[in-house]
N, C-alpha and C positions, 0 to 999 in steps of 0.2 A: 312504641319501640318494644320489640320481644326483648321478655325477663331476662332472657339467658344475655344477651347484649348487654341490659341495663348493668346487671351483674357483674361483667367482664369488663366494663369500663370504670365501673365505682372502683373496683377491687387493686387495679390498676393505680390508681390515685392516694389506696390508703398506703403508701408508701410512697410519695413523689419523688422524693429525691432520689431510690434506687429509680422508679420507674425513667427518669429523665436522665438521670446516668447513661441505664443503658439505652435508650435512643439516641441520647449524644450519642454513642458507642454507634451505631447506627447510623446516623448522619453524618459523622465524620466519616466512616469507610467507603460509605457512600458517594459522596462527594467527590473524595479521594477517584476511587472506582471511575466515575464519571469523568472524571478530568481525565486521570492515566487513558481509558480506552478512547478518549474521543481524541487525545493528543496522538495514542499509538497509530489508531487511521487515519490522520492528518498525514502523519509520516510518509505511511503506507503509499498514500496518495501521490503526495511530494516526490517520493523514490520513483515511485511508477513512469511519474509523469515526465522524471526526469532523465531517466534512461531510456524510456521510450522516446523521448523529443531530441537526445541527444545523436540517436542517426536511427534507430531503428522505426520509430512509428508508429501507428496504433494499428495499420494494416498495409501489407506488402501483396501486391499482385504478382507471381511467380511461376516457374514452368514447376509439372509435379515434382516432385525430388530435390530441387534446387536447396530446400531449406536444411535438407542432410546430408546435400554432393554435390557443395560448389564449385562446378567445375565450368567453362566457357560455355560451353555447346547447352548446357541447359538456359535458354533465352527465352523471353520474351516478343514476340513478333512484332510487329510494329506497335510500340511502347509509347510513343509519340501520341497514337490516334486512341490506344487505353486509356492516357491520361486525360486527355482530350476529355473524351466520353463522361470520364467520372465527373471530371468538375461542369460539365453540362448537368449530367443525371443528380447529385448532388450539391451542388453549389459551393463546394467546397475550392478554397483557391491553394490549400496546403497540398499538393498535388504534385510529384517530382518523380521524372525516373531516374535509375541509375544503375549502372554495372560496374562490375568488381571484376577482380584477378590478382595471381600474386605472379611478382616480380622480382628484379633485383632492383636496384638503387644504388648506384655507384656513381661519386664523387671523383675527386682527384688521388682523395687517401684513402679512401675505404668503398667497402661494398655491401650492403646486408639485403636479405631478402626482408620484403614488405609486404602489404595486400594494397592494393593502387584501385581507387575508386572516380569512374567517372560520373561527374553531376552537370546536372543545369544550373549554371550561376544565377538563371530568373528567377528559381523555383527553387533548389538546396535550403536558403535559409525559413524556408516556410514548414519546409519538414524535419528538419536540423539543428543545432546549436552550433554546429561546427563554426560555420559562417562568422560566428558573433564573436567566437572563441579565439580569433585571429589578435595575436598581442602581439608580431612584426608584420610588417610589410599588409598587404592587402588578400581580399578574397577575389578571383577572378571575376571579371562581367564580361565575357564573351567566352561564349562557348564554343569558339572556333582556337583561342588561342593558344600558342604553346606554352603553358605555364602550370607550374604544378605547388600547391601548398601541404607540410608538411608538419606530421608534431614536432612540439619542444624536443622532445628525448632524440625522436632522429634527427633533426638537425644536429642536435649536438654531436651525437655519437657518427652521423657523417662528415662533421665540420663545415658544415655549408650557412650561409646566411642569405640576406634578400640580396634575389640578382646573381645569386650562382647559379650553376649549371649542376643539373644531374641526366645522368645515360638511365634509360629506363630499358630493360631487358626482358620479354616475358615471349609466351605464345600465344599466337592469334586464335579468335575463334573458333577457323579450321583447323588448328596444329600448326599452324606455320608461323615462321621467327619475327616477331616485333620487336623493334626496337626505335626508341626517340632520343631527342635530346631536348628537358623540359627546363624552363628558367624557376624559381623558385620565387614565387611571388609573396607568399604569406607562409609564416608559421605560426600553428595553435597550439595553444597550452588549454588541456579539457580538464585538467589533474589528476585525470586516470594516466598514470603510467602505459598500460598494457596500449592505449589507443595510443597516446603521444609517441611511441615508442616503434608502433608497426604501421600509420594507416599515414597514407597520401589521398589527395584529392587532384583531380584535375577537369576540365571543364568537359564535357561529354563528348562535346564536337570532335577534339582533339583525340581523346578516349578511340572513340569510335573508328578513325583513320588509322591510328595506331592495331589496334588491334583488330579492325578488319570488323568491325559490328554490325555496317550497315543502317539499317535504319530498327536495330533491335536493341535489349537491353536485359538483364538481371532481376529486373526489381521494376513493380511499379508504387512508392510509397506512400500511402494515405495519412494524414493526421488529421482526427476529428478535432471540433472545438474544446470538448473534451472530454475525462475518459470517463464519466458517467454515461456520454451520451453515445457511445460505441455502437449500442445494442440498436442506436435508432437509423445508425447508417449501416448496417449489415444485409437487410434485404436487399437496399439499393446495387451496392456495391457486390452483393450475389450476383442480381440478376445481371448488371454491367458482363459481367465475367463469363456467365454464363451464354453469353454470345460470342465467346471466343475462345477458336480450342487450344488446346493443350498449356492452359494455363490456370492456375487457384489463386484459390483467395487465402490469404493465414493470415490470424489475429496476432497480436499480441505476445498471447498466450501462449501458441506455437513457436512464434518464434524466439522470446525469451521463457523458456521454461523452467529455468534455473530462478527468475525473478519471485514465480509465484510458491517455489519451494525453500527460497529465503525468507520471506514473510510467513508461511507455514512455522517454518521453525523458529521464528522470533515469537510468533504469536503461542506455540505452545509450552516456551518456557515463559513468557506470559500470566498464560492463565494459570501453571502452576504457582504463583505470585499472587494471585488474583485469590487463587482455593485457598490459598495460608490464611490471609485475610480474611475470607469468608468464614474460617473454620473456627480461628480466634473471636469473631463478632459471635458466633453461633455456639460458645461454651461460655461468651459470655450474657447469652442470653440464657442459656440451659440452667446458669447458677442462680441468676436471679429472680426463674419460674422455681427450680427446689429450693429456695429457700421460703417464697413466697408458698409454695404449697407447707413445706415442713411448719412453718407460722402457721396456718391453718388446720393443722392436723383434727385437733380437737373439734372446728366449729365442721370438717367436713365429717368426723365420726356424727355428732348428732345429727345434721341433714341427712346422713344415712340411716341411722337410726331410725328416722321421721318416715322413710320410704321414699326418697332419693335414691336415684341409681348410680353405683360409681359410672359408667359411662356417660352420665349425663357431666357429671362432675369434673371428668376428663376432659372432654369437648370442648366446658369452660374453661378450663386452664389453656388447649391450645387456642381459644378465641381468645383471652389473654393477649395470649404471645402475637397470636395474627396483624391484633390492633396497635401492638406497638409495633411491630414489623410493618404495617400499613403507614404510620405517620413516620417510620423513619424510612420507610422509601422515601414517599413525598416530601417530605422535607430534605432529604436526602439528594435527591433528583432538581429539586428548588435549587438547593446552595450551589452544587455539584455546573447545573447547569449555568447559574450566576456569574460565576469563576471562571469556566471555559467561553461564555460567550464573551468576557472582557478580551481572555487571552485568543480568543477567535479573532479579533478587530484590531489589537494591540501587539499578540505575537508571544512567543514563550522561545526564553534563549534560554539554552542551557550554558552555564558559566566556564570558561575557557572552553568553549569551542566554536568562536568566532574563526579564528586560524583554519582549525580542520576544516569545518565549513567554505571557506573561501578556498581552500584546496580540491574538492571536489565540487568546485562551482554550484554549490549549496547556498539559500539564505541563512543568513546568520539567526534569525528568527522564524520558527516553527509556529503552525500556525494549526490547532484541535479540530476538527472537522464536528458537530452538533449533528447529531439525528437523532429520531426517536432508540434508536438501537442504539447510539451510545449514552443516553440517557437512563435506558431503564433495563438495560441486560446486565448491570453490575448490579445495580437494587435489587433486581428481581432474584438473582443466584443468594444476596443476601438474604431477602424474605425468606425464601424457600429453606436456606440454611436457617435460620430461625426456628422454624416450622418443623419442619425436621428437632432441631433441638430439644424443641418441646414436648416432645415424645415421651422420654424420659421421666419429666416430672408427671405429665398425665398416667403413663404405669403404673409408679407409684399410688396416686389415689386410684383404681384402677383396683389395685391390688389390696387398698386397704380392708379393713372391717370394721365396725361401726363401734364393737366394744374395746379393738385392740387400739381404733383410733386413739378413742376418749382416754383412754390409762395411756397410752404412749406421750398423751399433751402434759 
């Protein structure tokens, strides 16, 4: 074993109790670290997946523009023989089209404008939660019938329940005047206000006569199995696309870009949270390398004396610090990951917010996501803060002198 090693591990130990101190100090941030970041992408995951599944998707087939000027006439060409295609060329069965428009909505007592979406009853729940969301009456299964399902918030505020009648009001395709009269089959509570409160559903077929569609549509909506494996259906789903014109492909990403600049900004008050802790672990490892040097003052004046270099002296101090910054990663990362893989299998509820949770059709229990990245990117800012810290006391002997050591001791 090189001297300078042996050195830097004995020296360590002739004090154990601070040396273990601050490792604990170390393991526990650690640990900490590892849970918080593997739980915050758990989160991340869960939101993702849960907004995207809730009507958007992981990928929509669209005419260019549609996704910044939803207006009729930006359509889809035969949407029917798209979707076709994809779950050929993919194998995928989560595969749905559907168009959109806004409208009125008028009851007996009131009228408000809406956005009114047509789907396929065979296929909606495969790329949707709406379907599931129904807590009166039913989801349509025929996509020829007249019937239209509605949020909680607009029924109420139209007064309507299962088996009323609503007048549907809008323009067709070309500009010209639509209008039906739809029965109310189901209404859903999703706990988003903003949806429960503006969006209907109604079965395509109907959609389509009404508004003059044809054999076209708005959207053609993709949901992979899931959203890791995005990236492995995108050539497919390219080249699908790319044999037919005036139509794109958009992730995600494009289409909700507010989602990935929410997480942005969760994540960077985060890690300012993250840096507190790191900063505290790494002044208190700062104190217990100067004092450990200040105790030594004298035996490093004679090994200078002897013709010892202070840089060599320095080097030891931060190989000191490295190796206990080494075993309190590790053991760090040990514990850290012990703790999140229970609550991986078992689940992490935060206390009273069972409620809120059941209000945005959330699980009551969260659940850490494990990778090598949230295992060792909180350790490693630790280490490195360490490391850093140790700077300071290597200076000092650094700066010392070999007679001013020995009289200083």
């Amino acid at each position: 074993m090189n001297i300078t090693l042996r050195l830097a591990w004995r020296n360590l130990w002739r004090q154990p109790r601070r040396t273990w101190l601050t490792i604990g100090a170390m393991v526990f941030s650690n640990a900490i670290l590892v849970f918080m970041i593997s739980l915050q992408f758990g989160m991340y995951e869960l939101m993702i997946d849960n907004t995207l599944k809730a009507f958007t998707g992981h990928f929509q087939v669209q005419a260019p523009g549609y996704k910044d000027d939803t207006k009729m006439r930006q359509i889809v060409p035969n949407a029917e023989s798209i979707a076709t295609e994809i779950r050929e060329a993919t194998s995928l069965e989560a595969v749905a089209v559907r168009s959109a428009t806004f409208a009125l909505a008028s009851s007996d007592d009131r009228t408000y404008g809406i956005r009114v979406f047509g789907v396929d009853p065979a296929n909606e729940s495969r790329v949707s939660t709406i379907p599931s969301l129904v807590s009166d009456g039913r989801f349509p299964d025929n996509r020829d019938a007249q019937e239209i399902v509605v949020g909680s918030v607009l029924a109420r505020n139209l007064r309507v329940g299962i088996g009323d009648e609503l007048t549907i009001l809008g323009s067709g395709r070309g500009g010209s005047f639509a209008a039906a009269v739809a029965t109310v089959a189901g209404i859903f509570d999703s706990g988003v206000i903003d949806m429960d409160r503006s969006i209907a559903e109604m079965p395509i077929g109907f959609f389509n006569d009404v508004f003059y569609m044809d054999d076209a549509a708005h959207a053609v909506v993709v949901v992979t199995p899931a959203l890791a494996l995005i990236e492995d259906y995108r050539a497919t789903l390219e080249s699908v696309v790319a044999g037919h014109d005036g139509v794109v492909l958009q992730d995600w990403d494009a289409l909700q870009p507010g989602l990935r600049q929410a997480i942005q900004a969760d994540l960077s008050g985060a890690f300012f949270m993250y840096g507190v802790l790191v900063v505290l672990v790494a002044f208190s490892v700062m104190n217990t390398q100067l004092m450990s040097v200040l105790e030594r003052t004298y035996e490093f004046g004679i090994v200078m004396s002897l013709g010892l270099t202070p840089g060599r002296l320095g080097r030891l101090v931060i190989l000191e610090t490295a190796l206990m910054g080494l075993a309190g990663l590790l053991l760090g990362a040990l514990v850290g990951g012990l703790i999140t893989t229970w609550f991986t299998y078992n689940g992490f509820s935060f206390p009273g917010m069972d409620q809120m949770a059941a209000n945005f059709n959330l699980p009551s229990h969260f659940y850490p996501q494990v990778s090598l990245l949230t295992l060792f990117a909180g350790p490693a800012f630790v280490f490195i803060g360490s490391i850093i810290s140790a700077l300071y006391p290597a200076l000092r002997v650094h700066w010392l002198h070999p007679v001013e050591a020995m009289r200083l001791a």
